[in-house]
C-alpha positions in Angstrom: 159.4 -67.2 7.3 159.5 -65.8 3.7 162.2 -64.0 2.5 162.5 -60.4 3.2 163.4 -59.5 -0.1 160.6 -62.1 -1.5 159.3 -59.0 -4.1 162.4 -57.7 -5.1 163.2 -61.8 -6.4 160.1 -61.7 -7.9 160.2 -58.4 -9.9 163.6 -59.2 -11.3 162.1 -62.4 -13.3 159.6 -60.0 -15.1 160.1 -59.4 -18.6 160.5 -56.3 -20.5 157.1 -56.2 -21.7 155.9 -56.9 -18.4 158.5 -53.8 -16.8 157.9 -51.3 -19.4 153.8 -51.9 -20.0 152.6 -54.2 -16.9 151.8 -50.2 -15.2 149.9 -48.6 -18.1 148.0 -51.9 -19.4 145.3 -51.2 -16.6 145.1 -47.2 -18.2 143.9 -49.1 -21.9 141.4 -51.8 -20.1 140.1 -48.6 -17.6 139.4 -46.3 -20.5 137.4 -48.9 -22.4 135.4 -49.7 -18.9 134.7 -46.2 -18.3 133.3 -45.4 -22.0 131.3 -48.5 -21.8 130.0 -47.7 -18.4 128.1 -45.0 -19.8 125.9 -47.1 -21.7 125.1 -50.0 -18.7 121.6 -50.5 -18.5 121.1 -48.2 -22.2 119.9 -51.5 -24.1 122.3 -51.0 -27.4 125.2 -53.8 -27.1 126.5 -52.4 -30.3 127.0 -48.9 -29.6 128.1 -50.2 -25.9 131.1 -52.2 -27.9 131.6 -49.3 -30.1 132.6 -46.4 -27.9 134.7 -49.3 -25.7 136.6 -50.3 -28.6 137.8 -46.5 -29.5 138.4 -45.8 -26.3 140.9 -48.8 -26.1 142.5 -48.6 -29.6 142.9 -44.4 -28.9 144.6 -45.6 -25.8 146.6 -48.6 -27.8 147.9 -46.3 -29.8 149.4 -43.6 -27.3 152.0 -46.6 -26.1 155.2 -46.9 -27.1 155.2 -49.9 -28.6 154.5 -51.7 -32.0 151.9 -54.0 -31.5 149.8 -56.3 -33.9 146.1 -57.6 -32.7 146.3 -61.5 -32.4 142.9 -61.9 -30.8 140.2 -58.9 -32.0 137.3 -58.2 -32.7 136.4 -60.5 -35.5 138.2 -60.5 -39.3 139.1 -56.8 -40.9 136.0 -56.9 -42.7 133.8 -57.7 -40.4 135.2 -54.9 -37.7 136.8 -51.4 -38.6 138.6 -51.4 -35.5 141.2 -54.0 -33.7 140.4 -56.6 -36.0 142.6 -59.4 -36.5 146.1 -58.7 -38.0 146.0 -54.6 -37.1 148.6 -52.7 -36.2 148.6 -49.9 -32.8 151.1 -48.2 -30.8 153.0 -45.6 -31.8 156.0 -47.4 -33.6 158.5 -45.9 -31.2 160.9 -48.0 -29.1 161.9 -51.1 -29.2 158.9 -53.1 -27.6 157.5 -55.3 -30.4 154.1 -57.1 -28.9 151.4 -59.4 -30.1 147.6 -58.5 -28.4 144.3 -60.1 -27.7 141.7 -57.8 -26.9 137.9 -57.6 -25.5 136.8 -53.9 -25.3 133.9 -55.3 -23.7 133.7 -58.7 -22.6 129.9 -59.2 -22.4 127.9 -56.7 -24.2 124.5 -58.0 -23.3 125.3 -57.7 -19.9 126.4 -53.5 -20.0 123.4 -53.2 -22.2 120.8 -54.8 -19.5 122.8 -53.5 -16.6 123.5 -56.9 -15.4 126.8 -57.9 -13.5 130.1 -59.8 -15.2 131.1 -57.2 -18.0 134.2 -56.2 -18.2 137.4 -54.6 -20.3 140.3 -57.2 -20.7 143.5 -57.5 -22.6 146.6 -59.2 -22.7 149.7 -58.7 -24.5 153.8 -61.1 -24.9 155.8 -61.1 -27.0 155.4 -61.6 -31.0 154.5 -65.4 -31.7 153.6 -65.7 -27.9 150.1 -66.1 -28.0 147.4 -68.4 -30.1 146.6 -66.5 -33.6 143.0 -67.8 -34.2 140.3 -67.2 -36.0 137.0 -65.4 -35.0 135.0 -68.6 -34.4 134.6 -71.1 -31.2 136.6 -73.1 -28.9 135.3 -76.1 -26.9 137.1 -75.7 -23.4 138.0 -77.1 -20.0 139.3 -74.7 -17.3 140.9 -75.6 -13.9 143.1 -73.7 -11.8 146.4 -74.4 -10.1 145.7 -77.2 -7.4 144.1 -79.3 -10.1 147.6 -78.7 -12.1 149.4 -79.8 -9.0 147.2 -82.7 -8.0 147.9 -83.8 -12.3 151.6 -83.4 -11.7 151.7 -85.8 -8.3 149.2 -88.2 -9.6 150.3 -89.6 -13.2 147.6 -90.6 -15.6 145.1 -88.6 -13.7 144.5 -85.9 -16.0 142.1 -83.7 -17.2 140.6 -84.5 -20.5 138.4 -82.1 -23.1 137.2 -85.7 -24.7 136.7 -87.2 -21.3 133.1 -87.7 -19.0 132.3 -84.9 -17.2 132.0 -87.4 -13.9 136.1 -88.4 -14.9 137.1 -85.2 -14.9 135.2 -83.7 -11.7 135.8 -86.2 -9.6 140.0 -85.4 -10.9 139.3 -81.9 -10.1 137.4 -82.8 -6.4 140.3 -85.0 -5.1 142.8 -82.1 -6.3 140.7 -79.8 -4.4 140.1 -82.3 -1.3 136.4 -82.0 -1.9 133.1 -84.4 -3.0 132.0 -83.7 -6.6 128.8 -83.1 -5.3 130.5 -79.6 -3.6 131.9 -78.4 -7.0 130.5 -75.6 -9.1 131.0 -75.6 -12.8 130.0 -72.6 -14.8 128.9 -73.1 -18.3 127.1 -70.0 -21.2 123.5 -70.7 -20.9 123.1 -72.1 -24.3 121.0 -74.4 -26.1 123.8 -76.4 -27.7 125.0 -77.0 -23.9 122.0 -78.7 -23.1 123.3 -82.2 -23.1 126.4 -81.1 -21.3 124.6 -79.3 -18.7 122.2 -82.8 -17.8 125.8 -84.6 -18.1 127.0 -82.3 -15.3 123.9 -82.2 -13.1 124.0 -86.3 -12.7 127.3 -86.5 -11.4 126.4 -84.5 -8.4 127.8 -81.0 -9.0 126.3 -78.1 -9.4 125.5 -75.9 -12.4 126.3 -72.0 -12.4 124.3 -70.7 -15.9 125.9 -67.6 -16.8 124.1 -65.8 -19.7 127.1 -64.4 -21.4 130.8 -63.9 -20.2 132.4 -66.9 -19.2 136.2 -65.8 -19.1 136.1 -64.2 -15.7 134.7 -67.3 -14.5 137.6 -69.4 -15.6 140.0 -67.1 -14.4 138.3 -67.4 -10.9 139.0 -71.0 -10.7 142.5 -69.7 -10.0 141.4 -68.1 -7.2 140.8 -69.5 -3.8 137.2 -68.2 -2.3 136.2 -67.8 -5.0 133.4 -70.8 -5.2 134.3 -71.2 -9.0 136.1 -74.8 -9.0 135.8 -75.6 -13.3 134.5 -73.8 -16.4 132.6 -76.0 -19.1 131.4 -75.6 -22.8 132.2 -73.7 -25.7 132.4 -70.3 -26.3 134.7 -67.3 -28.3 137.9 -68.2 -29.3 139.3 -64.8 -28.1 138.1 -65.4 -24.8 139.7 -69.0 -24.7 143.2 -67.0 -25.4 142.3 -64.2 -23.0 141.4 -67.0 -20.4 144.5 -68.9 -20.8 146.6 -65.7 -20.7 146.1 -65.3 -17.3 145.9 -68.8 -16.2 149.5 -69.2 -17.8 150.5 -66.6 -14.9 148.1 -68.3 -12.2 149.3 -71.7 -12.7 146.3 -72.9 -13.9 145.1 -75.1 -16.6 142.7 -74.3 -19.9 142.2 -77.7 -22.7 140.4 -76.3 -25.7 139.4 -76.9 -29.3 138.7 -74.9 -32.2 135.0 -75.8 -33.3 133.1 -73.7 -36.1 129.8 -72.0 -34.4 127.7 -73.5 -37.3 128.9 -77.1 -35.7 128.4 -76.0 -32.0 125.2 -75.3 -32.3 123.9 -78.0 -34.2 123.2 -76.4 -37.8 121.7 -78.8 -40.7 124.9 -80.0 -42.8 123.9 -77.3 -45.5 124.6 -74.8 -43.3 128.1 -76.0 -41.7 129.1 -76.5 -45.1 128.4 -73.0 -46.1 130.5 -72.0 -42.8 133.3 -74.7 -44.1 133.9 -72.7 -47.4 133.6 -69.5 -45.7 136.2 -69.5 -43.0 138.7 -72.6 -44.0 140.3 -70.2 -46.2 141.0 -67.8 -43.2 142.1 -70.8 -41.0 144.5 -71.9 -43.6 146.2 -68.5 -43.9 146.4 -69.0 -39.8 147.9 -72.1 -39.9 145.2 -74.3 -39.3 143.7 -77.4 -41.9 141.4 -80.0 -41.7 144.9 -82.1 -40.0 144.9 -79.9 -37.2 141.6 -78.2 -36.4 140.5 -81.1 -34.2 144.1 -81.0 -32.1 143.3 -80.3 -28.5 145.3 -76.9 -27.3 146.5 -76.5 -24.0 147.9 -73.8 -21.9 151.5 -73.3 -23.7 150.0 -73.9 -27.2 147.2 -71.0 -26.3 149.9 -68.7 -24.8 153.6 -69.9 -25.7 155.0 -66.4 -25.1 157.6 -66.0 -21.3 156.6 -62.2 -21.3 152.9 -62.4 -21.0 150.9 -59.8 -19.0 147.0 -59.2 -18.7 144.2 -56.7 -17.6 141.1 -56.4 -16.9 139.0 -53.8 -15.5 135.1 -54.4 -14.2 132.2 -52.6 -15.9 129.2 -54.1 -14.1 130.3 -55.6 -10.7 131.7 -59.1 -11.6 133.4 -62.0 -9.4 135.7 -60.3 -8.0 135.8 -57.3 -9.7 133.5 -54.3 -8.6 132.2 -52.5 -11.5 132.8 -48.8 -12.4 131.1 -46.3 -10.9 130.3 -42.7 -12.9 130.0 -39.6 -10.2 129.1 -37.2 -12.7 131.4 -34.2 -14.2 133.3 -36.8 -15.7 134.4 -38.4 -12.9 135.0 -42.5 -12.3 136.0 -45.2 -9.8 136.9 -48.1 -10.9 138.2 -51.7 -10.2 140.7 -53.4 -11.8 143.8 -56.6 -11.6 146.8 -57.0 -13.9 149.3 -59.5 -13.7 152.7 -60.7 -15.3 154.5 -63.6 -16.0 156.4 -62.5 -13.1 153.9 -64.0 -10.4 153.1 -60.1 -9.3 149.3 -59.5 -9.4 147.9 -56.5 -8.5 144.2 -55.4 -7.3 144.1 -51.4 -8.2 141.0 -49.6 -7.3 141.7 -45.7 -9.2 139.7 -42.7 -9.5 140.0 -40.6 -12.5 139.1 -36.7 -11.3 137.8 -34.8 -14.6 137.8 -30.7 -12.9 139.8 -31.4 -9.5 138.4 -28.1 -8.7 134.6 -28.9 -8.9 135.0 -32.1 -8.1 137.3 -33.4 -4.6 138.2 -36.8 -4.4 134.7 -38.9 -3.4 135.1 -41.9 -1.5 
């Protein structure tokens, strides 16, 4: 029989960043959802990203807090708003947090009206998660059985260098299953051609997802979900948003830091041109030509003890319903946060504009 006072236990291991923030993290991810919602099915990504990145950074900077963007979107001169290295919050308090942000996680997909978009964030403490540049990361995700099945089972490990057949048939035997009744999601790209033909003769099958692949991993985490590995390469801020909540769900995330001109198969002329260009950046981050081949796991992606994470659904997702718009400025929407804690919370919110005009619609 579980403890009666299981929660009370629970809450007392959470943080201060997770006491004081955990509540009004979902407030920043739901803003952002709600601005973007407006422009679902419009056909401007841009514009779509736009109003979802004010929306979060006005809301970033109502907190209490002094925060720096770790993970953004992109360097300071490619974005004028929560690039890399920027500071929000108000400056008040004691509450000093790093941040990796996605205003909106899958543009394409708001702009076509087409599920998986979504808000997300995720915030520790300073030097607790991965400072990385805007470029790719080659990745493995697994959730927590396959962590437990690694721990009882020495020297059967996941591996980002490994065959795709060595590694599911590690993840089906964690998960009591044949590798023929896995699904692995993987961006429908042409650089993951190889990979996906690799996958497709062990036995498993392939779930193509056009953009978005972050919501995904984090459903490997989650029983029911039908989601048993993510595959492939994709943003590096979504590799660090990934592994933020997979640090909390006890699962697993191998990646590597790959430039996009390599990923995709550019003649040498151009990856040398991409070389010159971003090395400098890395370098400044911490990363050379020693180290930008080192495989990253979990810990080295999120070291921080304090880590908490949102996300709110803009077009109906996995598991997340998207956000619904019932005119007058009124909105529903769907959301989880979690904290290092273990607490994880489903939070479905309506925001009334006029409560007058406009009574509570179910």
């Amino acid at each position: 029989m579980p403890h009666p006072k299981t929660a009370e236990n629970i809450m007392k291991n959470a943080g201060p960043i997770e006491s004081a923030l955990l509540p009004k993290l979902i407030h920043v991810t739901e803003a952002a959802a709600i601005a973007a919602a407006h422009q679902i099915g419009r056909g401007d990504k841009n514009y779509a990203d736009q109003v979802s990145v004010e929306a979060m950074r006005r809301m970033l900077n109502c907190l209490d807090i002094s925060g720096v963007i770790q993970i953004g979107e992109g360097e300071r001169d490619e974005a004028p708003m929560l690039y890399i290295g920027e500071e929000v919050g108000t400056g008040k308090g004691d509450l000093k947090v790093n941040i990796a942000v996605d205003p909106l996680e899958g543009t394409n997909l708001c702009a076509d009206g087409v599920p998986g978009s979504i808000s997300v964030m995720a915030m520790s403490e300073p030097d607790g998660l991965f400072h990385g540049p805007d470029v790719y990361m080659d990745k493995i995700v697994v959730g927590p059985q396959v962590v437990k099945y690694e721990r009882e089972h020495p020297g059967e490990e996941i591996d980002l260098d490994a065959p795709a057949i060595d590694n599911l048939e590690i993840v089906a035997r964690a998960l009591n299953r044949s590798v023929e009744e896995l699904v692995v999601v993987i961006l429908d790209r042409e650089r993951h051609k190889d990979k996906i033909e690799e996958i497709r003769k062990t036995g498993a099958r392939v779930n193509l997802v056009s953009d978005g692949d972050l919501m995904p991993g984090v459903s490997t985490a989650i029983r029911g979900s039908g989601i048993h590995v993510v595959m492939g390469s994709g943003g590096s801020g979504e590799a660090v948003l990934t592994a933020s909540a997979m640090k909390i769900l006890g699962g697993k995330v191998l990646a590597r830091l790959v430039l996009p001109s390599v990923a995709n198969r550019k003649p040498d002329d151009v990856i040398a041109r991409e070389v010159e260009e971003k090395m400098p950046r890395l370098k400044k981050m911490g990363i050379n030509e020693d180290n930008m081949n080192d495989v990253l796991d979990t810990e080295k992606l999120v070291p921080g003890k304090d880590v908490i994470f949102a996300a709110t659904g803009v077009t109906s997702g996995h598991f997340l319903k998207g956000t619904n718009l019932f005119g007058y400025g009124d909105a529903r929407v769907h959301s989880i946060s979690m904290g290092s804690s273990g607490v994880v919370k489903f939070s479905d919110s309506v925001y009334i504009h006029d409560k007058e005009s406009t009574p509570l619609r179910l």
